[in-house]
VMD Tcl script that draws the C-alpha trace (Angstrom):
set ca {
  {-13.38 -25.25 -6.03}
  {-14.30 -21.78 -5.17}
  {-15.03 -20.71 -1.20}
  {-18.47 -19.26 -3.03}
  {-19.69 -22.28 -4.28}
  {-18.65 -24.43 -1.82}
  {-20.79 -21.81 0.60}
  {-23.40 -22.28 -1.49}
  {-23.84 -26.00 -1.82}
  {-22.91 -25.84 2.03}
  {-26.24 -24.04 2.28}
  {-28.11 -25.88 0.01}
  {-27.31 -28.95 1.92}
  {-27.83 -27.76 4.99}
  {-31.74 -27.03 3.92}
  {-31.23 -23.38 2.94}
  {-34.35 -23.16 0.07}
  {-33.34 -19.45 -1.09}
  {-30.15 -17.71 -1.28}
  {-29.02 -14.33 -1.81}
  {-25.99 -13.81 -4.34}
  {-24.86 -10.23 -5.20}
  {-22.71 -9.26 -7.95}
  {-22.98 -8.04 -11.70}
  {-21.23 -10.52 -12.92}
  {-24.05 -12.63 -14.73}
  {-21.45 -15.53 -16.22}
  {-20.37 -16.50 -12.60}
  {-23.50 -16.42 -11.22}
  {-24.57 -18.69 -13.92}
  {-21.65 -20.86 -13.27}
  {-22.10 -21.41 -10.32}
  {-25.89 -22.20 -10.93}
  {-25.30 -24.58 -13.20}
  {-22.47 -26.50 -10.77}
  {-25.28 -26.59 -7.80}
  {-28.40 -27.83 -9.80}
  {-25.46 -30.31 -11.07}
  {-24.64 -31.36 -7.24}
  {-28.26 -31.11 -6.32}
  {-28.82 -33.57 -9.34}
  {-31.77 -31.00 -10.47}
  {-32.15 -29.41 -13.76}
  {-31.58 -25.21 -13.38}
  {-34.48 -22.66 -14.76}
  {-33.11 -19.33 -15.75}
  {-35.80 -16.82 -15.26}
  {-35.61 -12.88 -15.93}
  {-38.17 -10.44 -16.95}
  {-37.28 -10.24 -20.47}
  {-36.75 -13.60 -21.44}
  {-39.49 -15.73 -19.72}
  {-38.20 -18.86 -18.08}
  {-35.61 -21.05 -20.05}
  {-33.60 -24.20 -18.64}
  {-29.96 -24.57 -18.89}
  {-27.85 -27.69 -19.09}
  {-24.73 -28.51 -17.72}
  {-22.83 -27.05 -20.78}
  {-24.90 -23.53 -20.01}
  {-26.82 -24.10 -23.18}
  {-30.19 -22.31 -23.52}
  {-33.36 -23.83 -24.07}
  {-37.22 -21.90 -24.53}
  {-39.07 -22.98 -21.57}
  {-42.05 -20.71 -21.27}
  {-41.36 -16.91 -22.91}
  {-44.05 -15.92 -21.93}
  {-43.70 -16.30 -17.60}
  {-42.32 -12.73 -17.49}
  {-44.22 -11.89 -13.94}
  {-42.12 -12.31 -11.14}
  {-44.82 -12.96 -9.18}
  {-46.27 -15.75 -11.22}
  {-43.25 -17.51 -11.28}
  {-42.62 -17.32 -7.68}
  {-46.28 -19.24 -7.38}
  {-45.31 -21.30 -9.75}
  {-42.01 -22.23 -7.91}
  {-44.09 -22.72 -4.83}
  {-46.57 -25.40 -6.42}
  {-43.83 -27.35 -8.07}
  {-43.60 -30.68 -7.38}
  {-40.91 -31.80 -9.30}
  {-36.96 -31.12 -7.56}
  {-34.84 -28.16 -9.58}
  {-32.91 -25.34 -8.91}
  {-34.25 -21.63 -10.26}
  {-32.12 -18.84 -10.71}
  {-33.80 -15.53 -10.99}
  {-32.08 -12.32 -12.04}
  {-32.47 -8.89 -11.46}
  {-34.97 -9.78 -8.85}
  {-34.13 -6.83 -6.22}
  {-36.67 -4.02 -8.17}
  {-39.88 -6.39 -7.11}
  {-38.35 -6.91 -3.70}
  {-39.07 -3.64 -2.61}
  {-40.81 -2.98 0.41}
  {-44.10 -1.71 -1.96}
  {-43.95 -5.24 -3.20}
  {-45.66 -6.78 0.02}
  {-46.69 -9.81 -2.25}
  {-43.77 -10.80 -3.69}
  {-41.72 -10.78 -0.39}
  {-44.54 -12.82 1.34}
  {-43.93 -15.63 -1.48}
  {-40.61 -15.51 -1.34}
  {-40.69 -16.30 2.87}
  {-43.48 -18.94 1.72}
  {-40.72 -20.50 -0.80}
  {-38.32 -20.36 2.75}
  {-40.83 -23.03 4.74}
  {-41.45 -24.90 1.70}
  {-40.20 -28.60 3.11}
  {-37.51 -31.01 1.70}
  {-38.94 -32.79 -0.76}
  {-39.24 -32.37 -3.54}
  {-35.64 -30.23 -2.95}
  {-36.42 -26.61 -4.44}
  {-33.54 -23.96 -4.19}
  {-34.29 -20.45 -5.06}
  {-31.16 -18.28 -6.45}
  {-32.35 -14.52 -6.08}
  {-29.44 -12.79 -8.47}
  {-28.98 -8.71 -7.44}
  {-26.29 -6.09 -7.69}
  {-27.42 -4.64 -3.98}
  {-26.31 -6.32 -1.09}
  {-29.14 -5.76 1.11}
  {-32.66 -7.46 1.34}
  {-35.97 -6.86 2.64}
  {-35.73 -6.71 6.30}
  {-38.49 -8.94 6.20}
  {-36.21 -11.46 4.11}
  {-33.15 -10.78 5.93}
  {-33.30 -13.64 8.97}
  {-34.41 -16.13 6.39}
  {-32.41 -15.62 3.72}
  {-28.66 -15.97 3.70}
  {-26.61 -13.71 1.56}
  {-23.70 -14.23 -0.70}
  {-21.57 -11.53 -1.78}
  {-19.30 -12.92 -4.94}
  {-15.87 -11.06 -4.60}
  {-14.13 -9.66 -7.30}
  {-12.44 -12.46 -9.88}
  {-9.17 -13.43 -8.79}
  {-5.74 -14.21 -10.93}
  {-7.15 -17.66 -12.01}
  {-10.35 -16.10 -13.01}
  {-8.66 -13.82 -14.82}
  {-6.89 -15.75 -16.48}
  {-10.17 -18.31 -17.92}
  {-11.43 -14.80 -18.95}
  {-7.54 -13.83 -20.59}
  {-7.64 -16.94 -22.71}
  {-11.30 -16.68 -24.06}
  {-10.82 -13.21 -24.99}
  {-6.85 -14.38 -27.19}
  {-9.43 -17.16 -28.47}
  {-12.27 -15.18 -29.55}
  {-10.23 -12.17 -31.39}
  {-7.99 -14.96 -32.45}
  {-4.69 -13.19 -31.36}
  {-1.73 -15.01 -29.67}
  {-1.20 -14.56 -25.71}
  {1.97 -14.99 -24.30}
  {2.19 -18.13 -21.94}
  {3.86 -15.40 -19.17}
  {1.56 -13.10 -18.47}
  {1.29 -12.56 -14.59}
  {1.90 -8.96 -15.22}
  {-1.00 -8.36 -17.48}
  {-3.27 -10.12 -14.71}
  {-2.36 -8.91 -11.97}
  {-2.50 -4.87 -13.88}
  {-6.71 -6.50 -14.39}
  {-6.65 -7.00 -10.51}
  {-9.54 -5.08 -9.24}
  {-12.02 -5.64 -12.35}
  {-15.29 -7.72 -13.16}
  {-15.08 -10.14 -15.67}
  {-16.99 -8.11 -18.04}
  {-15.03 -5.00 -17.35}
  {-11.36 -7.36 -17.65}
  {-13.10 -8.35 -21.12}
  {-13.30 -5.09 -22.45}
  {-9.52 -4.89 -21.41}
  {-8.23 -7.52 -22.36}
  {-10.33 -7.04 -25.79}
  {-9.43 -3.41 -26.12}
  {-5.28 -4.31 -26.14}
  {-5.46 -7.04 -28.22}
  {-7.41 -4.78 -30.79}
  {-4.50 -2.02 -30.63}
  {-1.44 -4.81 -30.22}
  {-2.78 -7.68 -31.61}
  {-1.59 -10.07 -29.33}
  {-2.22 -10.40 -25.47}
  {1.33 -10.01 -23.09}
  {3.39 -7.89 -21.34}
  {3.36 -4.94 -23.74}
  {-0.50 -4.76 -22.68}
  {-0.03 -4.20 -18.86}
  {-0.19 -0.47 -20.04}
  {-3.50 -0.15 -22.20}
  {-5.01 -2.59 -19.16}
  {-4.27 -0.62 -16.11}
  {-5.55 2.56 -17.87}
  {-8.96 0.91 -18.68}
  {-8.43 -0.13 -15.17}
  {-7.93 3.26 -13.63}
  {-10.84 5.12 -15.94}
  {-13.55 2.11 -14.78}
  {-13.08 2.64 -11.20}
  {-12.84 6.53 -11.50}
  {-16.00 5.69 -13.09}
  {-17.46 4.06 -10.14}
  {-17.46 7.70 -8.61}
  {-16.38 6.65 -5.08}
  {-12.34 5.46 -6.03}
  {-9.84 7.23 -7.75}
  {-7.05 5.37 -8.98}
  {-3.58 7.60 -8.66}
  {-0.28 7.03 -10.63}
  {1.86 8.10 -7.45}
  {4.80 9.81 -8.41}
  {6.48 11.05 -5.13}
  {9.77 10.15 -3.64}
  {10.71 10.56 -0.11}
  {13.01 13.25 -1.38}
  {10.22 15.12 -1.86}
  {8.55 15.70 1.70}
  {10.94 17.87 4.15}
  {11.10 16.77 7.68}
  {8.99 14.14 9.07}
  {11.87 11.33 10.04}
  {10.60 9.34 12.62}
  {7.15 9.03 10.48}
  {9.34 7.85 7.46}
  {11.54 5.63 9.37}
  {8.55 4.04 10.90}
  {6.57 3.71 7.07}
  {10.64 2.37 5.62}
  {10.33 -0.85 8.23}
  {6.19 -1.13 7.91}
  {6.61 -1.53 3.92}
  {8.64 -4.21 4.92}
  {6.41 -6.54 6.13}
  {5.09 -7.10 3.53}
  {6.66 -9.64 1.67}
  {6.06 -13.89 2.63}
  {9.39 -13.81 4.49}
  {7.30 -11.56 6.95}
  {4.43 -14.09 7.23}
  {6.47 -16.95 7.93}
  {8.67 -14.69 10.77}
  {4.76 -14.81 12.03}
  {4.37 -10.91 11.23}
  {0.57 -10.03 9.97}
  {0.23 -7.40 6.97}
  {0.38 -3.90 8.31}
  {-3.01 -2.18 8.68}
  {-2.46 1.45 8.29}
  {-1.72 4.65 9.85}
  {-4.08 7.79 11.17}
  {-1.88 10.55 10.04}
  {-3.54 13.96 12.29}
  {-2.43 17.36 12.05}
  {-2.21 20.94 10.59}
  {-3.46 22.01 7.11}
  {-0.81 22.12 4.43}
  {1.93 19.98 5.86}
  {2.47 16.82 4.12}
  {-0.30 14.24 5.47}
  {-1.86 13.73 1.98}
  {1.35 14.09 0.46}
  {2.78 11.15 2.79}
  {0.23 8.83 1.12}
  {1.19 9.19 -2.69}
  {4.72 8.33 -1.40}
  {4.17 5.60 0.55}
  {2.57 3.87 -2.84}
  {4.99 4.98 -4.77}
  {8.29 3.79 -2.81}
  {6.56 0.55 -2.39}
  {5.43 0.41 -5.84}
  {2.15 -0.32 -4.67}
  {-1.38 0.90 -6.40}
  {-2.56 4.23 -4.85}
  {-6.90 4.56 -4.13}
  {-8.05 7.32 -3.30}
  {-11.24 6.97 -1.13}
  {-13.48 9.62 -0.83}
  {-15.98 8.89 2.08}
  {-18.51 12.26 1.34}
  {-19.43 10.31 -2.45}
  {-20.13 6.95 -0.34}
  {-23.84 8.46 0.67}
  {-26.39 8.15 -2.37}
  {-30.23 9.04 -2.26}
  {-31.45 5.38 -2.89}
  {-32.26 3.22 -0.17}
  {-29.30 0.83 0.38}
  {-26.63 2.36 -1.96}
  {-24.65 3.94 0.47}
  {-24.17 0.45 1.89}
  {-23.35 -0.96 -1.46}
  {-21.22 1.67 -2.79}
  {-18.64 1.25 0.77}
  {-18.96 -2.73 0.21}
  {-18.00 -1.95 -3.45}
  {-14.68 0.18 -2.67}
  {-13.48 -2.28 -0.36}
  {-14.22 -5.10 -2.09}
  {-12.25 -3.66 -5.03}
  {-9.31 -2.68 -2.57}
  {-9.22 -6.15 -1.53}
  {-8.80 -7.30 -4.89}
  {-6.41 -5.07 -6.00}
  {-4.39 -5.76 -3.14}
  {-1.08 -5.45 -1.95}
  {-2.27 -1.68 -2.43}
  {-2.49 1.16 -0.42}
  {-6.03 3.11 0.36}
  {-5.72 6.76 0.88}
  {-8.86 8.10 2.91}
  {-8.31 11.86 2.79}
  {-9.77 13.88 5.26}
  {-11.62 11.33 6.95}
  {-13.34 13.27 9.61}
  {-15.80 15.22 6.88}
  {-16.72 11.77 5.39}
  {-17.89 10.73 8.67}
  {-19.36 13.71 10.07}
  {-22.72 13.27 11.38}
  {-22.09 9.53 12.55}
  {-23.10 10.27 16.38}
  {-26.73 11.65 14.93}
  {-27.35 9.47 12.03}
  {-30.34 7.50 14.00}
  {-32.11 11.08 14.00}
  {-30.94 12.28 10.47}
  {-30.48 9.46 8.02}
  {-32.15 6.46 9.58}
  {-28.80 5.18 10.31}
  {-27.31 5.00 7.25}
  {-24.04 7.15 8.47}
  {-23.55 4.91 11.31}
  {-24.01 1.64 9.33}
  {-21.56 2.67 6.39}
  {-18.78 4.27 9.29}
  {-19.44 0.35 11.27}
  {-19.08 -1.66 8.19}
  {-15.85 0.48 7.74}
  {-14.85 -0.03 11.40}
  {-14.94 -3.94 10.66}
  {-13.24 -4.09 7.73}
  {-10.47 -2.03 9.10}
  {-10.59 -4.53 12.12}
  {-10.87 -7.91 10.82}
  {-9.09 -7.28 7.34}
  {-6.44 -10.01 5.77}
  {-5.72 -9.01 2.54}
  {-2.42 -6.42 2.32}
  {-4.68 -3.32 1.99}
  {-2.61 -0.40 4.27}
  {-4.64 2.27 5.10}
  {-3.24 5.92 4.89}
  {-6.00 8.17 6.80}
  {-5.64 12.26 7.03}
  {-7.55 14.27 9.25}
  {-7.18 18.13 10.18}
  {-9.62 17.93 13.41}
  {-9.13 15.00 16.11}
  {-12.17 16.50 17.74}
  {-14.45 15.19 14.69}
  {-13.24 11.68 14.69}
  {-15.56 9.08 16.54}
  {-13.60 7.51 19.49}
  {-14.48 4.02 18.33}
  {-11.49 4.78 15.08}
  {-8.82 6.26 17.21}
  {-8.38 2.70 19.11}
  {-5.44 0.18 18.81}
  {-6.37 -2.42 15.96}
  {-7.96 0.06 13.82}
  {-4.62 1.52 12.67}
  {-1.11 0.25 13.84}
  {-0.05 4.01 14.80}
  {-1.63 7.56 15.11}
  {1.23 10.22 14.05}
  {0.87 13.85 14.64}
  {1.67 15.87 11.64}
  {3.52 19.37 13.15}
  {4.83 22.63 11.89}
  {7.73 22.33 9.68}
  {10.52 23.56 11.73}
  {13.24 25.79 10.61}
  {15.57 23.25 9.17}
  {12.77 21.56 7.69}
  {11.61 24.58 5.89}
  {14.82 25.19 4.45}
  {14.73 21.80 2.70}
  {11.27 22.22 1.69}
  {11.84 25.64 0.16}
  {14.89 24.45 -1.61}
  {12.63 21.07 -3.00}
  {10.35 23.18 -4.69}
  {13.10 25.96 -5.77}
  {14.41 23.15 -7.44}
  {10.96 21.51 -8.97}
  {11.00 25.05 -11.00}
  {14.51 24.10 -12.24}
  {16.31 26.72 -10.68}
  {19.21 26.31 -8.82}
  {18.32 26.74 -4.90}
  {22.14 27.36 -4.10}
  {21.40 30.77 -5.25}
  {18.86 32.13 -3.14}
  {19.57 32.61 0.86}
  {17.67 29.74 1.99}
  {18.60 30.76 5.67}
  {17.20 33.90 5.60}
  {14.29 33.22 3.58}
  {13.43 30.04 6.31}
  {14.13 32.31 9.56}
  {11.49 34.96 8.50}
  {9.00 31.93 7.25}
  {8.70 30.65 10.69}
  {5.03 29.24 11.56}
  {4.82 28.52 7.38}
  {3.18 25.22 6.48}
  {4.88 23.44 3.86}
  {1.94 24.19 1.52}
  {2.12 27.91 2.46}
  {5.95 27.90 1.37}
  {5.28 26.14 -1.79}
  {2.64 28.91 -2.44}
  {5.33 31.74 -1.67}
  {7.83 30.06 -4.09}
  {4.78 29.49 -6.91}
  {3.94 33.48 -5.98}
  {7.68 34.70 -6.43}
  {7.68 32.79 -9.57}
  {4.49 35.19 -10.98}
  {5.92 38.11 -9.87}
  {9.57 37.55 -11.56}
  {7.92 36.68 -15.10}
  {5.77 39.68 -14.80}
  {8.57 42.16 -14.40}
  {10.41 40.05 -17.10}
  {13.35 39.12 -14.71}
  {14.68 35.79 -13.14}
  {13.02 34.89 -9.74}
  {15.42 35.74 -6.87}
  {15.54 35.76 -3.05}
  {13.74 39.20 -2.57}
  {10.86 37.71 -4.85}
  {10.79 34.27 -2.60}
  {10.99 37.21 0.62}
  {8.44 39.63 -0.86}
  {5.51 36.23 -1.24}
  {6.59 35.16 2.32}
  {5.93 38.57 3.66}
  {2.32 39.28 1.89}
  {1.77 35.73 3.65}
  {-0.84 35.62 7.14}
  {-0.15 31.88 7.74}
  {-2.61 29.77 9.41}
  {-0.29 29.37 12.11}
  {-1.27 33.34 13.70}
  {-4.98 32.82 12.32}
  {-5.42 29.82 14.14}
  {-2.37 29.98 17.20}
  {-4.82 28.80 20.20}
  {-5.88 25.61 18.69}
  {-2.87 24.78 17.18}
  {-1.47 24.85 19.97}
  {-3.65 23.04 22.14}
  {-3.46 20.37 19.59}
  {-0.24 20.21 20.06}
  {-0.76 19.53 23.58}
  {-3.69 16.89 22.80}
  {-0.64 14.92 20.18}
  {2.09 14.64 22.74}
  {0.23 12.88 25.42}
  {-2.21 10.41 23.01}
  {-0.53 10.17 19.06}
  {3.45 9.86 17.87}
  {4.99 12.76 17.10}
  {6.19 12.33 13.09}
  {9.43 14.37 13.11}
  {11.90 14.07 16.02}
  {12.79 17.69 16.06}
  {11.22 19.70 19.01}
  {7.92 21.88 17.79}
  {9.23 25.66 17.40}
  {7.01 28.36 19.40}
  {4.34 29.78 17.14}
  {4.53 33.32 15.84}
  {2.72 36.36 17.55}
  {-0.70 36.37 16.25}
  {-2.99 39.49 15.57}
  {-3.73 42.37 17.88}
  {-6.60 42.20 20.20}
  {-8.98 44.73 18.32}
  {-8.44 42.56 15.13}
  {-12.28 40.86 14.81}
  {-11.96 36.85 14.96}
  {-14.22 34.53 13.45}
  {-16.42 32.19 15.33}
  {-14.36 28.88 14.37}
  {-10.78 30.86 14.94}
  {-12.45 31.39 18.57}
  {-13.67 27.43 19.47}
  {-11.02 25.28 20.97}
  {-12.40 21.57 21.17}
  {-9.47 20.21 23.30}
  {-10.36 21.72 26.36}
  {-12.45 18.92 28.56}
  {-16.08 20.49 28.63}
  {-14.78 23.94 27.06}
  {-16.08 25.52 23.99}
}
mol new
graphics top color blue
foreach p $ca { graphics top sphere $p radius 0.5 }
foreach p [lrange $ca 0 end-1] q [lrange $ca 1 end] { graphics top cylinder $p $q radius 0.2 }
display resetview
């Protein structure tokens, strides 16, 4: 029996006359009506706005009760005055729970003190998870989670039945690729391969996850990646992969019963351009783990409440799709604003950045969070704590090995041979170079070689690096002091010692007001 409907007969039971269920998945809502009016031993009215009231028996069949009770508000008096038991499920409910609808929320707390007998349970059905805050001490809410692998599979088999195709009797790896979806969505999947294979199996794990990855693009606030980076492909950064090598670990049931819990994430902090975000599409990939990208700035929305919904939404789908990894990419710009949301938004920063602060805290499922920020200064104090993440790593300057290796990794992404440039020399006179800044000398070289109709060569690689004004002289006071900040409160990611930063630009050179601010020095500017 599912922990959702045993909540809600739980609730029933306990005297609970209206609950709160959120989801847009109409069939298990029904479901589980049907299964409590069953318990209750009450029959179930369906009521919505376009098809009156109806009754439902334990089968789900329909039967015409009254097509014409189309006001809410009617049949919320009429719920009110009945005086025979039953259990009424109303859907799409939330647009005449608005705070403008003074009435209907004032029957609906009326339905709340209605007594015992006869017994009269009120199912409001809604996609948002929040109530009237005049409702919201008297009505408990239920948020359905996403379908798991046995739902999945009911819906797998319905959808072979009803196209009439075969489905193979091993099919955990179609399942699991619909990990993530709502039943309607999975049906559409499921429906779409077995249109274009004609049968339902492994072969459709392919035409599933891509469904999968357009829906929750779709939703506007995930993105679902196909990682394709190796290790090989980041330069530097060995005591940050070490520590990810033994972390992905952990992750497997020999873990749980050494007593290990599933890894929560890591904060990755430091410079523009040198391999945080890059660190995350490898971590999926080497662990063959889905990659979601989370972008925090398309949480907010201009309806009341959908901020809320949209972050319950992406972690609700992370959960599901879990063991995964969730990639929140410059976090601090998602949550700027946080400290002044009571005076800006009417809280609704603060309530989306707390709801993430819990989940991050009291999370179960294998979901590892890989964060990136550029500015420490911008982060809220409350998510650089111990139990948020399980380490903070400070991202550096690629040193001069390091740069060597990077330069020859994308030399050799170009299919050229990187034994034929001088690496050395081309990595001593890069120094201060992010690794984003040398892959943008190597793409540069490569313009300039096909537009003088030549191969690319070392002096084309040296000519890029020295039109370059790295970030490192633009911005050489706070790096530094961030520097500073990372060896006394994160982990440094690369064991190497930092190198000294290059000579920036003369005094009489004009500097722009963020080149000037330094946020790490205690009550500076």
């Amino acid at each position: 029996m599912s922990v959702v409907f045993e909540n809600m007969r739980h609730l029933a039971r306990a005297g609970a006359n209206v609950l709160h269920l959120v989801s847009f998945e109409w069939e298990r809502i029904q479901g589980y009506a049907i299964g409590l009016a069953d318990t209750l031993h009450a029959p179930l009215h369906v009521w919505s706005r376009s098809s009156g009231l109806e009754r439902r028996d334990a089968t789900g069949k329909r039967e015409t009760e009254d097509p014409s009770q189309i006001d809410p508000l009617e049949i919320l008096k009429a719920i009110h005055a009945a005086e025979q038991p039953g259990v009424w499920l109303l859907e799409d409910i939330h647009p005449y729970l608005a705070p403008e609808h003074h009435e209907m929320v004032r029957w609906v707390r009326e339905i709340c003190r209605c007594p015992e007998t006869p017994r009269k349970v009120v199912l409001l059905a809604t996609t948002q998870p929040s109530l009237h805050e005049d409702l919201r001490k008297e009505v408990p809410t239920i948020e359905i989670p996403l379908p798991d692998v046995a739902d999945l599979r009911t819906v797998c088999i319905g959808v072979a039945e009803a196209l009439g195709v075969p489905k193979d009797d091993e099919c955990d790896a179609l399942l699991e690729g619909a990990r993530g979806l709502t039943v309607m969505e999975a049906k559409l999947a499921f429906g779409q391969a077995a249109a274009k294979l004609g049968r339902l199996g492994p072969n459709a794990v392919r035409i599933v996850v891509r469904e999968k990855e357009r829906i929750i693009r779709q939703s506007g606030v995930l993105e679902h990646y196909e990682a394709q980076e190796e290790w090989d492909d980041i330069g530097g950064l060995d005591v940050l992969k070490t520590w990810l090598d033994r972390r992905g670990r952990a992750f497997g049931q020999g873990a749980r019963e050494y007593g290990l819990d599933a890894p929560k994430g890591a904060l990755l902090l430091g410079v523009q351009g040198c391999g945080k975000s890059l660190i995350a599409k490898a971590v999926a990939a080497s662990w063959r783990f889905p990659l979601l990208r989370f972008d925090l700035g398309k949480v907010y929305a201009g309806i009341v409440g959908q901020s809320e919904a949209n972050i319950r939404t992406a972690l609700q789908v992370a959960q599901a799709l879990a063991p995964c990894v969730l990639w929140i990419d410059e976090m601090e710009k998602g949550l700027a604003g946080v400290e002044s949301s009571d005076r800006t938004d009417s809280g609704t920063a603060a309530r989306v950045f707390g709801t993430l602060l819990t989940w991050m805290q009291e999370k179960r499922e294998p979901v590892f969070v890989v964060a990136t920020a550029n500015r420490v200064d911008m982060l809220p104090p409350e998510l650089l704590r111990k139990g948020r993440f399980d380490e903070i790593f400070f991202v550096d300057l690629p040193t001069r090995a390091v740069r060597t290796k990077i330069l020859a990794i994308h030399i050799h992404k170009r299919k050229r041979d990187p034994g034929e440039f001088d690496l050395a020399k081309l990595s001593e006179m890069s120094a201060g170079f992010s690794g984003a800044e040398l892959e943008e000398a190597v793409r540069e070289a490569m313009f300039d070689a096909f537009a003088e109709g030549c191969e690319i060569s070392t002096k084309h690689v040296e000519r890029a690096i020295r039109s370059t004004y790295p970030l490192s002289r633009t911005m050489r006071g706070p790096i530094e002091d961030l520097r500073r900040w990372a060896k006394a409160r994160a982990r440094l990611a690369s064991s190497e010692p930092a190198e000294s930063l290059p000579e920036g630009e003369s005094a009489d050179v004009p500097r722009l007001k963020q080149e000037m601010r330094n946020p790490f020095i205690p009550g500076g500017s």
